[in-house]
N, C-alpha and C positions, 0 to 999 in steps of 0.2 A: 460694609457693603459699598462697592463700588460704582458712584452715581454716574450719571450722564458726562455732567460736566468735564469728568476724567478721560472716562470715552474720549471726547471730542478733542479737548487736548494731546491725545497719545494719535489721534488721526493728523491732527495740528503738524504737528513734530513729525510726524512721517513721511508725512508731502513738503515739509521742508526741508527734510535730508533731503528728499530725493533733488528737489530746488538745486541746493545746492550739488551734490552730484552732477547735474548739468551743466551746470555753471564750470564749476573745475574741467571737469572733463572739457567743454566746450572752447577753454581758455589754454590752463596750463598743458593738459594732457594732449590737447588735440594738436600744439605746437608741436612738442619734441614725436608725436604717433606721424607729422606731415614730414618732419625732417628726416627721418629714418626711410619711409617713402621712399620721399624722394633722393637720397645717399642712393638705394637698390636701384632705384629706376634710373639715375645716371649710370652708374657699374653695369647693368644688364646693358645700356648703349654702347659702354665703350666695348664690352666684350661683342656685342653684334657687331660692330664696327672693325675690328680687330679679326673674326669670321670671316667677313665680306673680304676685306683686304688680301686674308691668307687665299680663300677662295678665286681673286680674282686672280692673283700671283698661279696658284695651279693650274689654272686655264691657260696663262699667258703661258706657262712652261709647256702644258698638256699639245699645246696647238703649233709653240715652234718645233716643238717633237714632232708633231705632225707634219707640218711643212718639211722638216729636214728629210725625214723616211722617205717623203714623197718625192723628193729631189734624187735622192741615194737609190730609189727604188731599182730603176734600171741597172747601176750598177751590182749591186748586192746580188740580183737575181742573173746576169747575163749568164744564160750557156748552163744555169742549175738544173734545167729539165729537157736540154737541148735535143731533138727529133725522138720526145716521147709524145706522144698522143692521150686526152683529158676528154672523158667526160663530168658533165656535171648535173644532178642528178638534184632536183629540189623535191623538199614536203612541203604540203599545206602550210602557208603562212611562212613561207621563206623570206628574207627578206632581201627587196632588190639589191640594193648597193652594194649586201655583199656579196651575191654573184656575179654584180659586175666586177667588183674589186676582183677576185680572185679570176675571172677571166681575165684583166689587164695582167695581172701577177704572173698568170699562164704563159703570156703570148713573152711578157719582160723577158720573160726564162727559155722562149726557146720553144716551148710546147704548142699543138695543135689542138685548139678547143673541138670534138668533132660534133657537138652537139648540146644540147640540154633536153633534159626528160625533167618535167614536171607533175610527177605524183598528185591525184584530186584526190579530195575528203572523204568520196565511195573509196579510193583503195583502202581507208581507216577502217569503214566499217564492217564489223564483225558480228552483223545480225545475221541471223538464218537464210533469210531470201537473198544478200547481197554475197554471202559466201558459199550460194550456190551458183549464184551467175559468176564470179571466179572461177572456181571450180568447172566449170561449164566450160568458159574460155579454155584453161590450160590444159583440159582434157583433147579439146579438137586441136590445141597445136601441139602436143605429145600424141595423139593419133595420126595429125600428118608426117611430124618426122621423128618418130620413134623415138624419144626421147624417154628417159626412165626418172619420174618425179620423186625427189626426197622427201624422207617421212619428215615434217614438219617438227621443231624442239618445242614449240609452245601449241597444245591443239587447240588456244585458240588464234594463233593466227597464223594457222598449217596455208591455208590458202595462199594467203599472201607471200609466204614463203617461198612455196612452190611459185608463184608469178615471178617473186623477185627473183628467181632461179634462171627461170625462164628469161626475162629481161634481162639479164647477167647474158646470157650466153648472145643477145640480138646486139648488144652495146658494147661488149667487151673482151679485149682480145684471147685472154688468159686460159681459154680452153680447147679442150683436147681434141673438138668436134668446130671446126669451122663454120660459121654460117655465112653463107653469101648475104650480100647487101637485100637482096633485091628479096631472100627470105626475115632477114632481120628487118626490116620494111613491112613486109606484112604480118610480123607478129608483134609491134608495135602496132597497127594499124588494130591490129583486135582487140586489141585495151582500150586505146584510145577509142575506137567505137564505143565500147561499154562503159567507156566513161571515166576509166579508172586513171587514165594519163593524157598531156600531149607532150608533142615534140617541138622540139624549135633548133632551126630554123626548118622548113619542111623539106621533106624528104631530107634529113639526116635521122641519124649520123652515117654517111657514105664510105667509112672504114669502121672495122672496131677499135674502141682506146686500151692500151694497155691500164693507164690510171682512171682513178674514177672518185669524184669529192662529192658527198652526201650533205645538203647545205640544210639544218638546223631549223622548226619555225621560232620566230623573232620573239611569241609568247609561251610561254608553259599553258599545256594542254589543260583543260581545265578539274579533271580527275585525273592530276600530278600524275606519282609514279606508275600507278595501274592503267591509267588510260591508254586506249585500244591505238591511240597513234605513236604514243610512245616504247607498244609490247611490237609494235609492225615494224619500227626503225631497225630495233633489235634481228630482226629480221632480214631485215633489208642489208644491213649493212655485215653481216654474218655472209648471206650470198654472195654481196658484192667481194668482200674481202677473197673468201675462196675463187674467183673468177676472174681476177685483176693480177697486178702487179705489187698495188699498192692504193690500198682504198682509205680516206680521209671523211672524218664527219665537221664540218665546218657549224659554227653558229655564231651570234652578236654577243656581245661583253654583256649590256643590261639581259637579254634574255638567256643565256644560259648561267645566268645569276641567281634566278630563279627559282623557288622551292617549288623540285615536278618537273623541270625543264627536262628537255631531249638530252642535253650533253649529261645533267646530272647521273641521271638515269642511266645512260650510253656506260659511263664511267665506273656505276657501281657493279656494271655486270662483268660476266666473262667474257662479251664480246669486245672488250677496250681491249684483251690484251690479240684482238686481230687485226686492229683500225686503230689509227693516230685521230687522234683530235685538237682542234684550234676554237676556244672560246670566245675569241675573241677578233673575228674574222671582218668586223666592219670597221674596223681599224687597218691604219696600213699597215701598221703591228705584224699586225695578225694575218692579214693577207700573205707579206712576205714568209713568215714562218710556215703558212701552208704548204709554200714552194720547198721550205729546207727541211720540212717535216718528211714531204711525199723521196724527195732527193734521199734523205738520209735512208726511207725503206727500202729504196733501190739499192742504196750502197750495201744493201746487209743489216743494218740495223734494225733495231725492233720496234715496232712502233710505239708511240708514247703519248699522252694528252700535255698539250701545252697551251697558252693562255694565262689569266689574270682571277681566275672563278674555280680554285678548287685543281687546278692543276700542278703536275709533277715540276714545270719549270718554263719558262716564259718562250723560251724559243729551244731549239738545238743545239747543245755544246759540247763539244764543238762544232760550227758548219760548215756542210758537207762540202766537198769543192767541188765546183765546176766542171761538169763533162768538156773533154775537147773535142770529140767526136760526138755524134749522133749514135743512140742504143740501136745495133747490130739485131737483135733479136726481142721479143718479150718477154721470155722466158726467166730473163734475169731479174729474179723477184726476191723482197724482203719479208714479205707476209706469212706468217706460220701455214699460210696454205697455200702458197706461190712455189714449194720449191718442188712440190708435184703435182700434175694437174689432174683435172678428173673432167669423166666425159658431162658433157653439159647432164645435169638430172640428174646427178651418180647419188646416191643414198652417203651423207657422210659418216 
């Protein structure tokens, strides 16, 4: 039989191992567990260190790249776009610098900016009541001037297609039906009451543009590829291309980066192969490229998406040369639907 005294012994001995346990660990083990440590946590410094370094070096590169382009700028573009005419066309959440960039880029080359049209959030929405006051709208300016409205490719954003139709023919020149100013005036006037756009500077655009650049928002919509601003660009820029010369969808390098962003989306469909794109437009990159992008659909070429985000090639190559003359007529078009026109509203 196994007494107390045994017991207490074997308890004895067990809190003394453990003693000791502490002890070791505390002494020898805890020595070579701080040197190992600390070995990692120097290695992890030099390697953040060696990061920063490479990182600062890319900037220093990234930015005299920068400065250089911007020097070179005027030369590279002189006489690219020389007496064509550019509208500029924003969405919701456009961002500024790069329509200013790409208006400097415009005027470097030769072109006449004749206005900008900025699209508002109601033209997005594709609820019930907002796609009857649409609807509402392009009915009484196809009842003024006879105008025959296309059957919409998506029903749900048939409206806005038909608007962006309509707007096509008030902005720009590439159609078989003329509109006087002083009517393209007041059918921008009718959106813009409803809300759905303004113009700038006022009262423009005082001619129609042969080209027209469709400027990107800065973030991805927030229900990505399905969202209703992103099924409307498709839209938009389907119109515009038919109506134009040579129509362009411009956006920033971070936001068309984006999973859901507008150029993504712009890219997977079938309307890329009607419209050039630049991802990377608030760069001067990417500004200048817009100019040899739009130049190269004028020469004939097809259009192409270029940028830094998923695109076929960073710029144009070769580029395009320099007009010496000023474009004779508008008709000289590279767009799969430039080289016949249709009356403004024609059903494609």
């Amino acid at each position: 039989m196994i007494d107390f005294r045994y017991h207490l012994v074997s308890i004895v001995a067990v809190f003394l191992a453990l003693a000791i346990g502490i002890v070791l660990g505390a002494t020898n083990l805890r020595g070579g567990t701080l040197d190992l440590l600390q070995s990692t946590n120097d290695s992890l410094k030099n390697q953040l260190t060696a990061a920063q370094a490479a990182r600062d070096g890319y900037l220093s590169q990234s930015s005299a790249a920068e400065q250089y382009l911007q020097s070179a700028e005027p030369t590279l573009l002189a006489r690219q776009l020389k007496g064509e005419s550019l509208v500029i066309v924003t969405e919701p959440g456009a961002q500024g610098s790069v329509v200013d960039g790409i208006k400097q880029a415009a005027a470097l080359a030769g072109a006449t900016v004749t206005g900008e049209v900025a699209l508002q959030p109601k033209f997005n929405d594709i609820s019930g009541a907002n796609q009857s006051s649409l609807s509402s709208i392009n009915n009484s300016i196809v009842s003024r001037d006879g105008a025959t409205l296309a059957t919409g490719s998506n029903p749900q954003t048939t409206y806005q297609q038909q608007a962006a139709q309509l707007i096509a023919t008030a902005i720009l020149a590439s159609t078989t039906t003329a509109v006087a100013p002083t009517d393209a005036r007041q059918m921008l006037s009718a959106y813009a009451q409803g809300g759905y756009l303004t113009v700038s500077p006022a009262g423009a655009p005082t001619a129609p543009a042969q080209l027209a650049v469709i400027v990107t928002p800065e973030s991805a919509p927030a229900d990505g590829q399905n969202d209703p601003a992103n099924q409307v660009l498709l839209a938009v820029a389907q119109e515009f291309a038919s109506a134009s010369s040579a129509t362009l969808v411009a956006g920033s390098a971070l936001g068309s980066a984006q999973s859901g962003s507008a150029m993504s989306v712009l890219r997977s469909s079938s309307v890329s192969s009607q419209v050039s794109s630049v991802d990377d437009a608030d760069l001067t990159l990417g500004q200048i490229t817009v100019v040899d992008a739009l130049a190269n659909q004028l020469a004939g070429k097809k259009p192409n998406s270029y940028g830094i985000s998923g695109a076929s090639a960073v710029s144009p190559s070769p580029l395009p040369t320099p007009t010496a003359t000023a474009t004779s007529t508008p008709t000289q078009t590279a767009t799969p639907h430039s080289t016949t026109t249709r009356k403004a509203g024609a059903k494609k």
